[in-house]
One Martini backbone bead per residue (centre of mass of N, CA, C, O) as a GRO file, in nm:
protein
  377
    1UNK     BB    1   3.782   5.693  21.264
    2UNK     BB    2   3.634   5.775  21.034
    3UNK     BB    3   3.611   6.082  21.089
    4UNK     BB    4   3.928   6.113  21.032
    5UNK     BB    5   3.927   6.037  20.777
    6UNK     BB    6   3.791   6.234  20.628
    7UNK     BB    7   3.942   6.440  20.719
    8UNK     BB    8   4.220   6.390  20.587
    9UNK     BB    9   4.089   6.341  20.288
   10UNK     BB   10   4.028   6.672  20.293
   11UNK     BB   11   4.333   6.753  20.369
   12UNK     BB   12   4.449   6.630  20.123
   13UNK     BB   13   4.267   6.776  19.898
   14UNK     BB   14   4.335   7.103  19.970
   15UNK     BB   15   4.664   7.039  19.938
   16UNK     BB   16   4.647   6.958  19.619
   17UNK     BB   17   4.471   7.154  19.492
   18UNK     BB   18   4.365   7.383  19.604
   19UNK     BB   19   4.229   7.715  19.682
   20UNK     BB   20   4.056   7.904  19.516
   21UNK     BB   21   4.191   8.164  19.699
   22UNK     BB   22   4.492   8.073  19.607
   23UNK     BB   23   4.441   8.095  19.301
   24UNK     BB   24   4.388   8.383  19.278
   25UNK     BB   25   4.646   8.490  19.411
   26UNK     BB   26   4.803   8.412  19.225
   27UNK     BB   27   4.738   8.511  19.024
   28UNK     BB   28   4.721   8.818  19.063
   29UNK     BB   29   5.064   8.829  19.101
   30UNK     BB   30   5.094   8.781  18.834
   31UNK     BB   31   4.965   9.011  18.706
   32UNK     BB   32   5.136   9.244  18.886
   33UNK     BB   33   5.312   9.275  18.656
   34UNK     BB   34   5.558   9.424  18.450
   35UNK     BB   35   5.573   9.479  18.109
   36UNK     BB   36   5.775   9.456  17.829
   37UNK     BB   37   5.813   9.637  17.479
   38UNK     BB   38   6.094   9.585  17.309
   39UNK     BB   39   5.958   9.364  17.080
   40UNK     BB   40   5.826   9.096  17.008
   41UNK     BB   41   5.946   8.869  17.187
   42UNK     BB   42   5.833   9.034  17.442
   43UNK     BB   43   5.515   8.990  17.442
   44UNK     BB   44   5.417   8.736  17.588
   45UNK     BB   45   5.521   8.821  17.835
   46UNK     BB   46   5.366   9.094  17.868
   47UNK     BB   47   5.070   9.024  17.828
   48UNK     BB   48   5.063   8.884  18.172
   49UNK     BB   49   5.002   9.200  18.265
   50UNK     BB   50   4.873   9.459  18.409
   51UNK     BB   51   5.148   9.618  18.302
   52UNK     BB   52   5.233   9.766  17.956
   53UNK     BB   53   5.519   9.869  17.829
   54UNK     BB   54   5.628  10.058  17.520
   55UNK     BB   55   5.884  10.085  17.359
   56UNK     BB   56   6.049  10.197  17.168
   57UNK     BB   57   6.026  10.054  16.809
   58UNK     BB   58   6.073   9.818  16.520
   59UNK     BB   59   5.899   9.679  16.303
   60UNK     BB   60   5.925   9.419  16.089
   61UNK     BB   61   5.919   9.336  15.789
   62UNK     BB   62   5.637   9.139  15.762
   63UNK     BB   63   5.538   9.238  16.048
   64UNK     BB   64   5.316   9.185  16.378
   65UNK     BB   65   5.153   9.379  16.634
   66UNK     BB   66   5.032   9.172  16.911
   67UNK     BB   67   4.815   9.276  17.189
   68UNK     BB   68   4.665   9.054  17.419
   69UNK     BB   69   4.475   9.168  17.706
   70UNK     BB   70   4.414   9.153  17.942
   71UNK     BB   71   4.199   9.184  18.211
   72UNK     BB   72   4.267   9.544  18.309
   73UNK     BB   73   4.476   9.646  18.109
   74UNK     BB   74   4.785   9.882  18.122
   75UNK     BB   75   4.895  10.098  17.839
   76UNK     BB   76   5.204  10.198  17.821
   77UNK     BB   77   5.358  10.485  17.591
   78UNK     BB   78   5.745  10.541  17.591
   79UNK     BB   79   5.732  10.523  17.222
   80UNK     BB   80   5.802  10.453  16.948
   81UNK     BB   81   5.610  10.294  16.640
   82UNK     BB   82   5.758  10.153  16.375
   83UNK     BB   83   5.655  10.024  16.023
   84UNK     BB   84   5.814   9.865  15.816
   85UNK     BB   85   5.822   9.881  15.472
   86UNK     BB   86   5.692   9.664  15.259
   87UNK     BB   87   5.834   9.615  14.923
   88UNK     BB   88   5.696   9.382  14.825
   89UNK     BB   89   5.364   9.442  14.871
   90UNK     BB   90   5.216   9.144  15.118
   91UNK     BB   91   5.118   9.308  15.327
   92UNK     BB   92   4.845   9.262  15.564
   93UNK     BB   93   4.592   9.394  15.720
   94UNK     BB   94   4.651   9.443  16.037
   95UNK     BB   95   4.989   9.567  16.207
   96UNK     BB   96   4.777   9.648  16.470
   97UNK     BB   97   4.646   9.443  16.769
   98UNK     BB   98   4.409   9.517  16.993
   99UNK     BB   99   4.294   9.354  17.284
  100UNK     BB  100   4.019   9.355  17.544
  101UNK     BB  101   3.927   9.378  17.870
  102UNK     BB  102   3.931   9.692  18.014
  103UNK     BB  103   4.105   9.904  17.883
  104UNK     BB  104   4.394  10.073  17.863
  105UNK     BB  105   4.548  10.348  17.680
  106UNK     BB  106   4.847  10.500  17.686
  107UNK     BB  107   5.023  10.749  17.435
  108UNK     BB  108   5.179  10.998  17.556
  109UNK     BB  109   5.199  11.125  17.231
  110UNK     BB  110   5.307  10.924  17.075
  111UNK     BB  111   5.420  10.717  16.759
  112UNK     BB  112   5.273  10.565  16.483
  113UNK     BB  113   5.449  10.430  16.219
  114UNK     BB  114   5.346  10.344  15.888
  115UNK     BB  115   5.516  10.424  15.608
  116UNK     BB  116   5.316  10.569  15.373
  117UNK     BB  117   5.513  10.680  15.173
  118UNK     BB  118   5.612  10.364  15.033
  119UNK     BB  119   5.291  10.326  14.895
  120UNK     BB  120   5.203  10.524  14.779
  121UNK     BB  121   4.992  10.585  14.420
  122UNK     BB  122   4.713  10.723  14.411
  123UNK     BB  123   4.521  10.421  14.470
  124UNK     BB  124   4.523  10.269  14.722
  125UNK     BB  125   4.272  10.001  14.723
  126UNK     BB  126   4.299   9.920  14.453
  127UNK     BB  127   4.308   9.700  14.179
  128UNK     BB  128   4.503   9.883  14.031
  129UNK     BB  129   4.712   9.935  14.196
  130UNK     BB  130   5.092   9.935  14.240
  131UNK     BB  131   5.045   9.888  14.563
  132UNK     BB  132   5.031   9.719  14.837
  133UNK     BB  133   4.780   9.789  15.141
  134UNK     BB  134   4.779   9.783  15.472
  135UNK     BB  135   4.436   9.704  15.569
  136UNK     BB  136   4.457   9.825  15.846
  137UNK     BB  137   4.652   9.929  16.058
  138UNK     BB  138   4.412   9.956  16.281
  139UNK     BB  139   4.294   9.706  16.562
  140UNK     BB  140   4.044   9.772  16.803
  141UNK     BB  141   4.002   9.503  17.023
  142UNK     BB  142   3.841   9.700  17.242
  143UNK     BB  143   3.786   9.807  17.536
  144UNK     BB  144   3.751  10.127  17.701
  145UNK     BB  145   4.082  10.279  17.632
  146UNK     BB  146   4.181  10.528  17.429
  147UNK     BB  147   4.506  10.775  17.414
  148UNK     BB  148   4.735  11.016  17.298
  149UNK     BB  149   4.789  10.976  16.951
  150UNK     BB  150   5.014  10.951  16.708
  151UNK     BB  151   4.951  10.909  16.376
  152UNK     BB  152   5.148  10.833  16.087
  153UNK     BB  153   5.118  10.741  15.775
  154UNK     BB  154   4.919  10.565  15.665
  155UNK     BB  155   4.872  10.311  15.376
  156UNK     BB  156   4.549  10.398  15.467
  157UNK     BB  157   4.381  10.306  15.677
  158UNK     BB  158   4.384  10.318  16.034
  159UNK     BB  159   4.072  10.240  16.184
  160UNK     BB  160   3.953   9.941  16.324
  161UNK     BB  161   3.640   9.882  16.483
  162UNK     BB  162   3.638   9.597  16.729
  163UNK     BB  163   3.469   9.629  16.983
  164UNK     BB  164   3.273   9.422  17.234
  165UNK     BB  165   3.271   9.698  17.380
  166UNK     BB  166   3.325   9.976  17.498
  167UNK     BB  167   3.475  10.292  17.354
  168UNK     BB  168   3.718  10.542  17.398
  169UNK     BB  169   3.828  10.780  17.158
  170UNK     BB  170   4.088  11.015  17.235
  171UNK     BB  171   4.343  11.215  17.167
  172UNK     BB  172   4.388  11.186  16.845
  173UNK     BB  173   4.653  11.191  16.593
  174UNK     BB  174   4.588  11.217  16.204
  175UNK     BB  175   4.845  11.199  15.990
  176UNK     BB  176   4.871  11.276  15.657
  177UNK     BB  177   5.001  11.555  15.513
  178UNK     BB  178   5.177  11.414  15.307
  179UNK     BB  179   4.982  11.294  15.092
  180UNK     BB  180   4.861  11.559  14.926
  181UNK     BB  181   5.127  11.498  14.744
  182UNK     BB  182   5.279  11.413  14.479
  183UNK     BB  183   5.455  11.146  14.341
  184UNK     BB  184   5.612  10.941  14.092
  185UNK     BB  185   5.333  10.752  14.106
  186UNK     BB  186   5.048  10.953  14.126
  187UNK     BB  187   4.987  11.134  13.876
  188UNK     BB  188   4.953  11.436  14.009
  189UNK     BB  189   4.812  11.308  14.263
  190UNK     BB  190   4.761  11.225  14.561
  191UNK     BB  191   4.902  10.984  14.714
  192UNK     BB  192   4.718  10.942  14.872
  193UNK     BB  193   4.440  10.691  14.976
  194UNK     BB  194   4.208  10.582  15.160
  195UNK     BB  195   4.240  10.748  15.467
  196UNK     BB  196   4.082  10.678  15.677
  197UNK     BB  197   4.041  10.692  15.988
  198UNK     BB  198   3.725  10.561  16.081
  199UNK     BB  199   3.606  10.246  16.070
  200UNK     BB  200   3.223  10.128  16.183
  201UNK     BB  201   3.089   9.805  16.281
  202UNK     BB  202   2.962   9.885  16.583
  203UNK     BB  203   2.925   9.961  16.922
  204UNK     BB  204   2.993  10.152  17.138
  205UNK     BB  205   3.122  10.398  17.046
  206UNK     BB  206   3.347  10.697  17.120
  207UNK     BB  207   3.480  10.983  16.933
  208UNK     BB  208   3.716  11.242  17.081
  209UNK     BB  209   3.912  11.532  17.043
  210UNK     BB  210   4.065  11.519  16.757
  211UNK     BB  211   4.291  11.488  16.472
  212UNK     BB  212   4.218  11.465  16.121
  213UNK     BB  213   4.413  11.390  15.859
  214UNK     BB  214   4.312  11.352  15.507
  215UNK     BB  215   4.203  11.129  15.193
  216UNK     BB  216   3.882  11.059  15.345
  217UNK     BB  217   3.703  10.937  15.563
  218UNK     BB  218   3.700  11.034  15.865
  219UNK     BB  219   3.433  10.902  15.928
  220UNK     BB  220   3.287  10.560  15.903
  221UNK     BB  221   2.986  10.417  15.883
  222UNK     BB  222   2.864  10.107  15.842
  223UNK     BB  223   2.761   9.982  16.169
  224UNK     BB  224   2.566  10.045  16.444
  225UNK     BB  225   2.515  10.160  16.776
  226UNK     BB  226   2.601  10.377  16.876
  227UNK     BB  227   2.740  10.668  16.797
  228UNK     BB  228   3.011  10.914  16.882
  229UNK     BB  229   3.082  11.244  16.748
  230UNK     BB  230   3.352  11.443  16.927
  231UNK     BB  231   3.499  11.749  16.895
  232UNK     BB  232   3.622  11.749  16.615
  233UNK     BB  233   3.868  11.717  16.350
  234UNK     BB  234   3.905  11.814  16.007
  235UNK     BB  235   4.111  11.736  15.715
  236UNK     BB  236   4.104  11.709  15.358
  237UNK     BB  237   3.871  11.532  15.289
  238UNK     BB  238   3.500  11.357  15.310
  239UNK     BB  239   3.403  11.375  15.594
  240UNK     BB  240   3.114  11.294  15.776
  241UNK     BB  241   3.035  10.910  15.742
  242UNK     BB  242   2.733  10.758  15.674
  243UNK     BB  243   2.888  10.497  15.494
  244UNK     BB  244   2.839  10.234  15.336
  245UNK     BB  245   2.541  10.111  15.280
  246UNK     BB  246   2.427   9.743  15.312
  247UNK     BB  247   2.343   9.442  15.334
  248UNK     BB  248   2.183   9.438  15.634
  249UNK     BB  249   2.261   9.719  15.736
  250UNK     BB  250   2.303   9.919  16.000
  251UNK     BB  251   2.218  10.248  16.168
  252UNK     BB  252   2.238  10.371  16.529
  253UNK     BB  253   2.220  10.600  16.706
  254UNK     BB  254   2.372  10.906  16.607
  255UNK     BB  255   2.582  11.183  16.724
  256UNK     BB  256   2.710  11.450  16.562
  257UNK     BB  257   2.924  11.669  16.793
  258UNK     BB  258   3.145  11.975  16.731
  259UNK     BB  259   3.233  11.980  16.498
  260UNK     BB  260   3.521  12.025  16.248
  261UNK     BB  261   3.546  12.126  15.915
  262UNK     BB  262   3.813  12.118  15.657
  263UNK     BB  263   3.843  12.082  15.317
  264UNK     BB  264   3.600  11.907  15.228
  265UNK     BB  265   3.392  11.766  14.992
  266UNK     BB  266   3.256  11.737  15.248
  267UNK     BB  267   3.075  11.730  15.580
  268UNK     BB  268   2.798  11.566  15.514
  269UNK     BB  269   2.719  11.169  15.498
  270UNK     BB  270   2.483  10.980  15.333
  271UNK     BB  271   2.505  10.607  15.251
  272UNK     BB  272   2.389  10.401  14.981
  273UNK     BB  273   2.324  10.083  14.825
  274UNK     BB  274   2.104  10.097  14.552
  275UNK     BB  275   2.088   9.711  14.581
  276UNK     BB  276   2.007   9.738  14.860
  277UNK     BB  277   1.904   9.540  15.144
  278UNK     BB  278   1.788   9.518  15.487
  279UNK     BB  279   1.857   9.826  15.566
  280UNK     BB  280   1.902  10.093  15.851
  281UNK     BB  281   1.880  10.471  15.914
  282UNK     BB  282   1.881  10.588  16.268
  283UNK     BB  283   1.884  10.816  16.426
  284UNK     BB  284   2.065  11.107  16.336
  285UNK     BB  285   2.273  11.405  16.476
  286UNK     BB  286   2.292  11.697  16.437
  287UNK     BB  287   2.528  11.932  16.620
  288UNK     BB  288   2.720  12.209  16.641
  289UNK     BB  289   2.857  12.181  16.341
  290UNK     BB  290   3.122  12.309  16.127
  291UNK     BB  291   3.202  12.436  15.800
  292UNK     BB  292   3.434  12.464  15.529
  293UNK     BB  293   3.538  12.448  15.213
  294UNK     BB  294   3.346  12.260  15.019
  295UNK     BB  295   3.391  12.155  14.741
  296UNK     BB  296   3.109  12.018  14.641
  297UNK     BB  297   2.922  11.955  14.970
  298UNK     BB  298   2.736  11.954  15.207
  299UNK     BB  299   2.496  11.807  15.237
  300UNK     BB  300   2.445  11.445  15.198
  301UNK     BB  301   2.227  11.245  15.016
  302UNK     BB  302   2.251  10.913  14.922
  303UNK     BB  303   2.081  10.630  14.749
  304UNK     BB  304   2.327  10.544  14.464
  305UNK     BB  305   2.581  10.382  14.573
  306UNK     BB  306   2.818  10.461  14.406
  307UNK     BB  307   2.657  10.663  14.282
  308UNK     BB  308   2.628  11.057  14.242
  309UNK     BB  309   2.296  11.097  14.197
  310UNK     BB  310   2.147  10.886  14.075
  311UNK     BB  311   1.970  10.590  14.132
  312UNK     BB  312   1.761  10.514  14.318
  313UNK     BB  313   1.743  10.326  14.630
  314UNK     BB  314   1.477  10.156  14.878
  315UNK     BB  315   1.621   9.893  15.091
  316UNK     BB  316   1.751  10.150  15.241
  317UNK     BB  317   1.630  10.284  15.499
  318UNK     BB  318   1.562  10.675  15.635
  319UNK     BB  319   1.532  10.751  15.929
  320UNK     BB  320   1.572  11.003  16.149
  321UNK     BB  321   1.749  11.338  16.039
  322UNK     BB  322   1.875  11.585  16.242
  323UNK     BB  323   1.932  11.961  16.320
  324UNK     BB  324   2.089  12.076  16.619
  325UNK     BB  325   2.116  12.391  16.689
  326UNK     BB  326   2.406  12.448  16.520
  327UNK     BB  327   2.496  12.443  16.154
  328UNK     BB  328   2.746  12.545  15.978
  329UNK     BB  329   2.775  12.544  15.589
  330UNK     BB  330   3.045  12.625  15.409
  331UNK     BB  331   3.092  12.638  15.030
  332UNK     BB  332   3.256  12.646  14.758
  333UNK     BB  333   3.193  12.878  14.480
  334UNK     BB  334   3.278  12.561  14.315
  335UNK     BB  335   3.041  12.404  14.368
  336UNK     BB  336   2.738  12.197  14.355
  337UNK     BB  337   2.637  12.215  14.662
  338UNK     BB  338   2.500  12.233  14.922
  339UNK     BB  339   2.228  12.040  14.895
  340UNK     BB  340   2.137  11.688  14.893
  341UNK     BB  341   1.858  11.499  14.858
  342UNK     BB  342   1.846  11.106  14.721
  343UNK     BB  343   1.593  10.979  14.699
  344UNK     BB  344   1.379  10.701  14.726
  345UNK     BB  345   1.087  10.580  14.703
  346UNK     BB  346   1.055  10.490  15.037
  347UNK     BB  347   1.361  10.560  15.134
  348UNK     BB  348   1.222  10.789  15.288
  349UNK     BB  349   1.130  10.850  15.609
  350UNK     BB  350   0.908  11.093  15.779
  351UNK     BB  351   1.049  11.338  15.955
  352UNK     BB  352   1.299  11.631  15.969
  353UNK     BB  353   1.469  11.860  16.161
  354UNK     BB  354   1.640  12.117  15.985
  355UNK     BB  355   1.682  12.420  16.212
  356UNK     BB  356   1.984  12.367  16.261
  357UNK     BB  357   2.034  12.460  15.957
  358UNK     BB  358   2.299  12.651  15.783
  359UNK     BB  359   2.397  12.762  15.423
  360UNK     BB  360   2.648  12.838  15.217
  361UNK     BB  361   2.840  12.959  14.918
  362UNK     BB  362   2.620  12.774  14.706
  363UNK     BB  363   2.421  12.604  14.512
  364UNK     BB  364   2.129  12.447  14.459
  365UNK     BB  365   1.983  12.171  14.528
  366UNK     BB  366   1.765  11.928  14.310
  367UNK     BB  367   1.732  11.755  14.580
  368UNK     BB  368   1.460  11.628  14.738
  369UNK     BB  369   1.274  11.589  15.074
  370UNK     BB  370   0.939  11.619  15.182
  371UNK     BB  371   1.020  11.581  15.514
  372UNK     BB  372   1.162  11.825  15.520
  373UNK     BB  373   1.185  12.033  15.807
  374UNK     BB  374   1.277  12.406  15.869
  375UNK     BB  375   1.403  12.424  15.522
  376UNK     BB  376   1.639  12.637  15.341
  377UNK     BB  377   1.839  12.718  15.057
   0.00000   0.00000   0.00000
């Protein structure tokens, strides 16, 4: 009879709280459910799902578009995502943020529209700017994939990357090529300012296939390690940019490989904050990029930011920056120089092989690095 009644009370207990086994089929069956998103009143339910379509839709003004997916849920664009601009101009960025792990997201070549024609006023995110603008636009806290996505007109920055694991991010159109003209309050100089396409302060970052057209940094690496720039387009900005460098902060094992850059103030540039300490800059490789038009500086390092080519600063060390296979960068007849390299004494280490670079088209520069070799301007 003992032996019945252990029986009985384990049976009891096992249809009362349920085999593990049938809890995960039921998560399982909830999750197989298939989300729409088109308001954001509908995020909440639609997040709860392994496969979330996005409708078009306007997200309203002073109103943030969040979207924290399950593990290995797949976010599929069906329609445009337009951001109304707030005119009090106080709301901050990101205005779109994705969260998940293992996620992919396919923008099926649809349109974010940032409405950043509404905020420019030609001094971006200065402190005397006229107009507050969120930034970053978009705050992508995935891993796994991002692709397929038109950005417009985005009011400052683009993209900052948060994911806590791998991320590759494909075939992104930056557009913001309506900001190079002046508007009524940008005082004659073009609307836009400090559009980085993609600022990245993570590791395990892979950006590739893209096109961005804005007016700041293509991409900026402010630290993390692994990190990919490949086959993309730059035109219009200040080119790809490891930096600024700033205290405490690193940047390591840096691919940038097969870009074109087209009409930016430099092609490649590394930069340091001249009174920083404690941060190193190391293995940058510079594979096949070509450039043209660069208004200022073919390749440029710095640490002496932020001015440029001031007094350099010696506590971010940079060492190992190589030049392989072609890189031709040619420099616009009435730019500054072709190459600039400004270390401070001990702030530049080791051997540099820039066999792999050809410069053309502008004076020489006056600053050099004697660890470089394989190289004459």
């Amino acid at each position: 009879m003992a032996c019945l009644a252990k029986i009985s009370i384990l049976t009891l207990a096992v249809s009362v709280l349920g085999s593990p086994l049938t809890e995960t089929s039921n998560l399982q069956a909830r999750q197989a459910c298939v989300g729409t998103i088109n308001s954001l009143a509908s995020v909440a339910a639609a997040v709860k799902c392994k496969t979330i379509n996005i409708q078009g839709f306007t997200v309203p003004a002073k109103q943030k578009l969040v979207i924290n997916a399950i593990t290995g849920a797949t976010i599929n664009m069906q329609g445009n995502i337009v951001f109304a601009a707030d005119t009090s101009f106080k709301t901050e960025g990101p205005i779109f943020t994705i969260t998940g792990t293992d996620v992919k997201f396919n923008g099926n070549n649809f349109v974010i529209d940032g409405q950043g024609a509404k905020y420019w006023d030609g001094l971006g995110i200065a402190s005397n700017a006229k107009q507050q603008k969120p930034h970053p636009m978009i705050k992508l806290g995935i891993s796994g994939t991002f692709q397929r996505v038109k950005v417009l007109n985005s009011p400052a920055q683009v993209f900052s990357m948060g994911n806590k694991a791998s991320i590759v991010v494909s075939n992104v159109n930056i557009d913001n090529s309506a900001g190079n003209a002046p508007n009524s309050i940008s005082g004659g100089k073009p609307a836009a300012h400090n559009t980085d396409g993609f600022d990245v302060s993570t590791n395990d970052v892979t950006i590739q296939d893209s096109t961005i057209v804005n007016q700041d940094d293509c991409i900026a690496i402010n630290s993390g390690n692994n990190i990919n720039f490949l086959r993309n387009k730059c035109t219009g900005g200040h080119g790809i940019s490891v930096g600024s460098i700033s205290a405490g902060k690193s940047v390591s094992n840096v691919h940038i490989t097969g870009n074109t850059i087209v009409n930016n103030d430099q092609a490649l540039r590394i930069k340091t904050f001249a009174t920083a300490t404690g941060g190193t800059v190391s293995n940058v490789i510079y594979t096949d990029n070509h450039a043209t038009g660069c208004a200022k500086y073919g390749v440029i390092i710095d640490q002496s930011y932020p001015a440029t080519l001031g007094t350099p600063g010696a506590g971010i060390k940079i060492q190992k920056v190589d030049f392989v296979g072609t890189n031709t960068v040619a420099v616009a007849p009435k730019a500054r120089a072709m190459v600039e390299v400004n270390c401070a004494s001990g702030g530049c280490l080791g051997q540099w092989n820039w066999a792999g670079l050809k410069v053309s088209g502008g004076p020489k520069g006056t600053h050099t690095y004697s660890g470089i070799i394989n190289f004459t301007q």
